[in-house]
Structures are given as structure tokens and as C-alpha cells.
N, C-alpha and C positions, 0 to 999 in steps of 0.2 A: 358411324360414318367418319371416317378421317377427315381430320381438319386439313383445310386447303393453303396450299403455302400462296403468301402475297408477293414473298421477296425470297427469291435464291441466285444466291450468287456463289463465289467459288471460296471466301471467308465469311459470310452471312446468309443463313436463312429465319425468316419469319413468317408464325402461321397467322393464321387471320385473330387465333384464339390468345397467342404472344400477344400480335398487337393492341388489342383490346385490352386486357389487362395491365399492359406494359401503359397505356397511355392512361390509363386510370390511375395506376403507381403515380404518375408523373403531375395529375391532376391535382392528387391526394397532398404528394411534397410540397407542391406550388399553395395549397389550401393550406395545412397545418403551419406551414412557414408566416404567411398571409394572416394569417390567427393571432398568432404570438407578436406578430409587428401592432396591426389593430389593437391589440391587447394594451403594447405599452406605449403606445403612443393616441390612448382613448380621452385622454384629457385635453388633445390638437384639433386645431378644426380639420387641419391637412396634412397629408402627411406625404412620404416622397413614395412607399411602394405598403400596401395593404393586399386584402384578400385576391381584389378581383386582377389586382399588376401581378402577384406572385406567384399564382395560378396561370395566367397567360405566358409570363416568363418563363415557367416550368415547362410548357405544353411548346413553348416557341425553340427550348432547348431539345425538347424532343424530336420539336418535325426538322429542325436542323440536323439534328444527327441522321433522322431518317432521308434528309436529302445529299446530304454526305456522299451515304453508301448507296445511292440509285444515280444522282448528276453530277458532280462533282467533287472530289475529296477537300478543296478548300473552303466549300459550304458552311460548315459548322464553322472553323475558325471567322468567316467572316461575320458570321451570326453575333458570333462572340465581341467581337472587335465592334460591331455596332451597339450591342448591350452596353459597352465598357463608353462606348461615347457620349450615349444617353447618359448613362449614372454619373461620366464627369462633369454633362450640361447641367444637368441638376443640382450636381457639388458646388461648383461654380456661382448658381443661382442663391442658394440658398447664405451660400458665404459670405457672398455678397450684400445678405441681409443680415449678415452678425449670427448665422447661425452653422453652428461649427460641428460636425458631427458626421462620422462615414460608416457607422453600422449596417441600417438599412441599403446602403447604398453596393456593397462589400457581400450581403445579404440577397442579394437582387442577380449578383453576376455568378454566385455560387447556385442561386436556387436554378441557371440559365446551363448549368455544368452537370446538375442534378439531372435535368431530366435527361439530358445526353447520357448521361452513363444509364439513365431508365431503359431506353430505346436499345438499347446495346447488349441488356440483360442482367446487368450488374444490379439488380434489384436488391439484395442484401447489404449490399455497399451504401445502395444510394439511400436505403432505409437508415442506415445504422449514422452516416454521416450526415440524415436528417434529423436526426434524436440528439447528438453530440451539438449542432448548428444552435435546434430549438431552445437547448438547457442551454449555453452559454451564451445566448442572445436573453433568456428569461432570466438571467441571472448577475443581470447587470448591476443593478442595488446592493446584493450581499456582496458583490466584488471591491465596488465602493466602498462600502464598510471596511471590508476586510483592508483594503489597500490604504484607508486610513489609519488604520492602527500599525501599521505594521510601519517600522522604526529603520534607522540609517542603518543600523548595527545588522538587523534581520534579514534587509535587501543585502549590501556585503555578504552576511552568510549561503544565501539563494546564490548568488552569481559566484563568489568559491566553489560552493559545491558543481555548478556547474561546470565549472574550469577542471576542478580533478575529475571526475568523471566524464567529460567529452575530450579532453584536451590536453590529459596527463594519462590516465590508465591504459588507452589503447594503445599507447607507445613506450607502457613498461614491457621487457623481454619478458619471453612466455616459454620457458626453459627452466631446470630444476638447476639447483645450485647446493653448496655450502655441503654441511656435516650430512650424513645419512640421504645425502639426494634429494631432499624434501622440500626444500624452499624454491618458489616458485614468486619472482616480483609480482607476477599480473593477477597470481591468485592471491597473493597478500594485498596489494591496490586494490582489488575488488574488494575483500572484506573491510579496509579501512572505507570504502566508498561503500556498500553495506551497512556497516556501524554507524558512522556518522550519519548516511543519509534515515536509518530506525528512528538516531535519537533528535535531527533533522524532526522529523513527521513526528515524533514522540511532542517536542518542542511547541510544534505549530498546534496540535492539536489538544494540548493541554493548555496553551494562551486561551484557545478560541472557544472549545467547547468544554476543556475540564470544571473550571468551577462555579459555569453556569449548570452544568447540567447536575451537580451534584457529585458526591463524593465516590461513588459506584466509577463514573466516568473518569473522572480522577486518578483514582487505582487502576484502572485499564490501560488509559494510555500512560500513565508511568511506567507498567509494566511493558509495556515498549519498549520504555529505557534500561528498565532493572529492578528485577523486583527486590533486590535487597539491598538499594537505595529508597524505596518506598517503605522497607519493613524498617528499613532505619529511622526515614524520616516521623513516620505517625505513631511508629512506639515512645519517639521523644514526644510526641504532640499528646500524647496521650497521657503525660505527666501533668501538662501543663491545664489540659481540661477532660479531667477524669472521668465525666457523667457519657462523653463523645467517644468513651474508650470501645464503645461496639461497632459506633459508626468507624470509627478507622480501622476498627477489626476488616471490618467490610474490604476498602479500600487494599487492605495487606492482600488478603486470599483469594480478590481479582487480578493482583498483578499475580503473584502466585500463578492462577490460571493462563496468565497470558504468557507466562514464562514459559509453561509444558507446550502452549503452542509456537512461542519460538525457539523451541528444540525441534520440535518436529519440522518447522519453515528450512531449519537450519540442515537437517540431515537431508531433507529432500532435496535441499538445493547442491549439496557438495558428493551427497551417494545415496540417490534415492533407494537402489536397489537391501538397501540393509532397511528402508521402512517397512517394508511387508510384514519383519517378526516384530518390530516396535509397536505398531498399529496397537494389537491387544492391552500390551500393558501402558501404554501409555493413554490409549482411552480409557482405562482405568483408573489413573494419576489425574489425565483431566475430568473426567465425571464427577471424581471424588475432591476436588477444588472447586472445579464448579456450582457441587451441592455444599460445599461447607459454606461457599461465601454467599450461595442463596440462605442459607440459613441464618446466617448470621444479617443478612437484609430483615427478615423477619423479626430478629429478635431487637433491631432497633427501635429503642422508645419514642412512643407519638410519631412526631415527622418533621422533626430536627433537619435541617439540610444543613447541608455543606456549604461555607461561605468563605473557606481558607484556600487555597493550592499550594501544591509542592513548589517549592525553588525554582523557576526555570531555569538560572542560570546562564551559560552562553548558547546562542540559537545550533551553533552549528559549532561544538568542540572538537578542532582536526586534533588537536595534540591528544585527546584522549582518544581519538580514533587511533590515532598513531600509534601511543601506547599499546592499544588492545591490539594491533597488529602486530610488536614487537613482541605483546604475552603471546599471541597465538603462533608465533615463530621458534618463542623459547616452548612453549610447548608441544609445538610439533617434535622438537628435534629431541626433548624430554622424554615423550612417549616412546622415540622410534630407539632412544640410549635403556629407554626400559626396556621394551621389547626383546631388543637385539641380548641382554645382558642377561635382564630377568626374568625373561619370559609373561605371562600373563598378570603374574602376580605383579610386578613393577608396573604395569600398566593401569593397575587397578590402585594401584597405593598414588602413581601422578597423578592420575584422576579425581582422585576426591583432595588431594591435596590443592589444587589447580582452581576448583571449585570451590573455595575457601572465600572466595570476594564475585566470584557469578560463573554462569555453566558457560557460556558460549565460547569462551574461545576452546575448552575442552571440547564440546559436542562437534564444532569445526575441526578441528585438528584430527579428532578420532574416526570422524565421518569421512576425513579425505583421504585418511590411510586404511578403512576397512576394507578387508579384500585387497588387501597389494600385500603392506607389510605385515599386516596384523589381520585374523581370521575375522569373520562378518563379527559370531558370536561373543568374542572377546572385547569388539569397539562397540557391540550393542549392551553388553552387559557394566563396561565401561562409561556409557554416557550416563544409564539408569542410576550405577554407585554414585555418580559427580551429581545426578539431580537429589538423588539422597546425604549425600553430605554437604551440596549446598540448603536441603531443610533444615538441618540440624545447624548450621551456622544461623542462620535468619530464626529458630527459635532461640538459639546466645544471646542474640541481638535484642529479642522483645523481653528478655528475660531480663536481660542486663538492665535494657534502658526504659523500659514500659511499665504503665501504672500496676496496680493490683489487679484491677479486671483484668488489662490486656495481656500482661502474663498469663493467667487463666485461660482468654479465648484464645491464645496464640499455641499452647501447649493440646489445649484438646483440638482445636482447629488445623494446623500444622502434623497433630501427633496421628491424626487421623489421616491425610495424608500423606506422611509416612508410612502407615502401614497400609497404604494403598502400593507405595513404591516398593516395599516389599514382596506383596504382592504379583504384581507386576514382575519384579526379578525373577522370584520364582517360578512362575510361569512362562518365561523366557527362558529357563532353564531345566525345564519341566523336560 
């Protein structure tokens, strides 16, 4: 039997079987919202909006909207405007008695907006900005935390970043320039806002979670930063306490891992279409990091944890952002003087030369000219060389500076993937 519409109009209809559900949605938000408020305010006698206000709120938002589109369209608005007057009386009230605080309140006129957008059908919307609502309201304590620790130096670094990326990059020209055509201000401001913002998040999340959670996590998010400032840093650590030489093995060959995935972040964002033949061999480079530094998890004695961290350093370093834009600029125009002069072969000799202190500005510069100036297969075979000759510089480096274990696992761990990258090439070229 076809359901029966209740409401048709000439931009709205609803069936009887919409409304039911739709007003159950709206039930639901006003409930789960009502949950999480009860929840953290279970230690009050009173509180300002709980289960049974947030659920009415919800359902009040709803038949609001439903009266909108049947008697009048400034319906809802006033609906609104009356919520907003209650929650200032209450503000009001409460402040009055020294208690200072507009969550709940803030919470009350949003959950009033919810069900409106229920009624309306935006049911994914109204779901998904219930979930967002629920976790930043439940998440008020670790915010605390967090915002305590966090220092004069690191706020500055947050609101820079924010100033070059809303406030400087949309307004660099977005036009090719200089030698070979290639230089583009808005695509180099992107990558230094890129960079900085990686080692940005690299930063934060090696304060907060790297050396609690152990040395695994450690090497992960370092390799955010670089993984051959990580292979640098714990093959010197690994002189200093030789028995930990496995545990920082660990650490080395997750950033490792996390390098081959920002090669691949990197190509997909600047020319995705060249990933399709990368996909193979580079799941092969990651697998094969993957599995080494699981192994080498296993082969750590007892259960030693990690109680040191990498350098943080500055939270938000623009001049090394900088730089690595001015490398990824000289290397653009490097690659395209190869090209144009030397064909394939020049291209392959800048490349691993480039990757000499880390792959990204090569993978970027090679990704953004495949298929223009230079064939797909040439910038794909070209990134692969640059992840292989930057292995072989990061095993110099544990060789050089690391104990006698870590020499050992750096060479068999590293050597193995190596001839994964091999691999990998040849089969790209297969």
C-alpha cells in the first residue's frame, strides 16, 4: 500500500512514514545529547538542560520547522529566538550565582537547530553534527589537560600557521613563472603550508602521545617529520645505551614505513593519476617495512619501554618550511634542466642526488611534472630511484653513527627493504 503523504507543497512533501521516523531522528538527538549532559554533570543536584529538556528541545525544533512550511515561514525563527531567550535567562541566573559556564546552554540552542534540519530530511547531517556535538562536549577534561600543557611558544606557532594558510596563501598568484615555466607561488605556499603544517601535527603529537605510549609511537609520528632525522637521531641513542639497540631499531623502520606512506600522500595529492602503477610496488616497500619493524617489535627483550623522545624542537619551523620550498623549487627547475638536456637519464641521476637528506621535495616536484614535461613512467621510476637512494643514505647514517647491534639490524632490516625497492622497480618496469 503506498504511504500517504501528510504534507505537499510545491518545495516540500512528507509521508506519514518520513514523519515518523524523521521525528524519532529528532527524539533520538535530543536523547543522546541529554545523555552526555547528565553524564557530566552527575556529581550536581541541578543542572541547566538534561535528558528530558534536550529531547523536548529536539522535538520543539522539529514541530517548529514543521510549522514553518504549513503556517508561517517566520515560525521557526521565532521558535529560535525564544530558545535563545530562555538559555540567556538561565545564563543570567546562574552567573548571578558565581557560576560561570555557557556549554550546556550553547548545547540547548544547537540541539533546537537539530531537529529542524531533522524535519527537513537532512537526517545524515543532523546525525553526523550530533556525533561531532556529543565527542566535543564529552571531551571537555582531555581539552583541559591538553590546553594546559600547551606553552606561549606553541599557541604563537597555532595562530602563524593559521595566518599563512587562511590569510597569506589564497592571495599568492596562481600562474607559472621563472626558468622552464614551472614555478607556481600558490603551489610552492601550499607545500610550505603542507610541510610545516606535517611537522606542525608531527610536533603535537609526539608531545602528547609519543613517549607515553612507547617507542613504536615514537618512530611513527617522527616519521611524519623524517624518517632520516629519526634514523639519525636513535642510531646516536643507540651508542649511548646499547642493550635498547633493538628497541630503537623498532622506532627507525616505523618511520621508514611511514615515509613510503607519505610518498604515496604526496603523489596523490599533486598527480594522482601516475598512483595506479605505483600502487604494486609500493605495497610492496610498504609491506616489506611493515614486516621488518613488526619483527623487530618481537625481537625486543622482556618489556623495556621507552621513556626518552626525539627533540621536539620548534613547534611550528616556517624557515625550514621555507627552505624545503626553495629545495623543492630548485628542484623542480633541476629536474626540468635534466629533462630538457638529458633526457631520462638526468632525471634519474637529480633524483637520487636530491634524496640525499629526504624524498619529498623530489616525490613533489616529480609528481607535479609527470605527464606535462616528463612521461608518467620516467617520474614513477624516478621517485622509486629517490626512495632507494634515500635507504642507502639512512643505512651511512646507522652505520656511521650506531652501536654494533644497530649496525647489524639497520643493514639486514633496511637491506631487506631495499630489495623490496628493487623489486618494486622492476616490476614497474616489467
Amino acid at each position: 500500500m503506498e504511504d500517504i503523504l501528510i504534507i505537499r507543497s510545491e518545495n516540500f512533501q512528507l509521508t506519514q512514514f518520513e514523519f515518523l521516523m524523521r521525528m524519532l531522528v529528532a527524539v533520538g538527538i535530543g536523547l543522546v545529547i541529554g545523555l552526555e549532559r547528565e553524564y557530566s554533570h552527575s556529581n550536581q543536584k541541578e543542572i541547566f538542560a538534561g535528558l528530558r529538556t534536550l529531547s523536548i528541545i529536539a522535538v520543539m525544533g522539529f514541530t517548529f520547522a514543521l510549522l514553518n512550511i504549513l503556517i508561517h515561514p517566520w515560525l521557526f525563527t521565532i521558535g529560535l529566538i525564544s530558545v535563545v531567550v530562555m538559555v540567556a535567562l538561565s545564563y543570567w541566573i546562574s552567573a548571578s550565582k558565581g557560576e560561570i559556564g555557557s556549554t550546556s546552554e550553547f548545547a540547548t540552542i544547537f540541539t533546537y537547530l537539530l531537529g529542524g534540519l531533522t524535519l527537513l530530511g537532512y537526517i545524515e547531517v543532523s546525525l553526523s553534527l550530533t556525533v561531532i556535538l556529543v565527542v566535543l562536549l564529552s571531551l571537555k577534561i582531555k581539552f583541559q589537560n591538553i590546553v594546559g600543557q600547551i606553552n606561549q611558544e606553541e599557541l604563537y606557532a597555532f595562530i602563524s600557521f593559521v595566518v599563512i594558510s587562511l590569510l597569506i596563501l589564497p592571495f599568492l598568484p596562481d600562474q607559472n613563472f621563472g626558468p622552464y615555466d614551472v614555478i607556481n607561488p600558490r603551489e610552492v605556499g601550499w607545500i610550505i603550508v603542507l610541510t610545516s603544517g606535517i611537522g606542525f601535527i608531527g610536533y603535537i603529537l609526539m608531545k602528547f602521545l609519543g613517549a607515553n605510549k612507547g617507542i613504536l609511537l615514537t618512530g611513527i609520528f617522527g616519521g611524519l617529520v623524517s624518517s632520516t632525522v629519526v634514523t639519525l637521531t636513535f642510531s646516536k641513542k643507540s651508542n649511548e645505551t646499547p642493550e635498547l639497540s633493538a628497541n630503537y631499531a623498532v622506532a627507525i623502520f616505523a618511520a621508514a614505513t611511514m615515509m613510503v606512506l607519505r610518498v604515496v600522500i604526496w603523489v596523490y595529492i599533486f598527480n594522482r593519476q601516475m598512483l595506479s602503477d605505483l600502487v604494486l610496488p609500493f605495497a610492496i616497500i610498504f609491506s616489506t617495512a611493515l614486516g621488518v619493524t613488526l619483527f623487530f617489535i618481537k625481537k625486543q627483550k622482556g618489556e623495556k619501554r621507552f621513556n626518552d623522545k626525539l627533540p621536539l624542537g620548534e613547534p611550528l619551523n616556517i624557515k625550514s618550511a621555507i627552505v624545503f620550498g626553495l629545495l623543492y623549487t630548485g628542484v623542480l627547475i633541476l629536474v626540468s634542466y635534466a629533462s630538457s638536456e638529458y633526457g631520462d637519464k638526468g632525471i634519474y641521476l637529480s633524483s637520487a642526488i636530491s634524496a640525499l637528506t629526504d624524498i619529498d621535495a623530489i616525490a613533489i616536484s616529480v609528481s607535479k611534472l609527470g605527464g606535462d614535461t616528463i612521461n608518467f613512467l620516467t617520474a614513477q621510476n624516478a621517485i622509486i630511484l629517490a626512495t632507494l637512494a634515500n635507504t642507502i643514505v639512512k643505512i651511512g647514517i646507522a652505520v656511521f653513527s650506531g652501536s654494533k647491534d644497530m649496525k647489524k639490524y639497520v643493514l639486514v632490516g633496511y637491506g631487506v627493504i631495499f630489495i623490496a625497492g628493487i623489486v618494486g622497480f622492476l616490476i614497474l618496469n616489467v
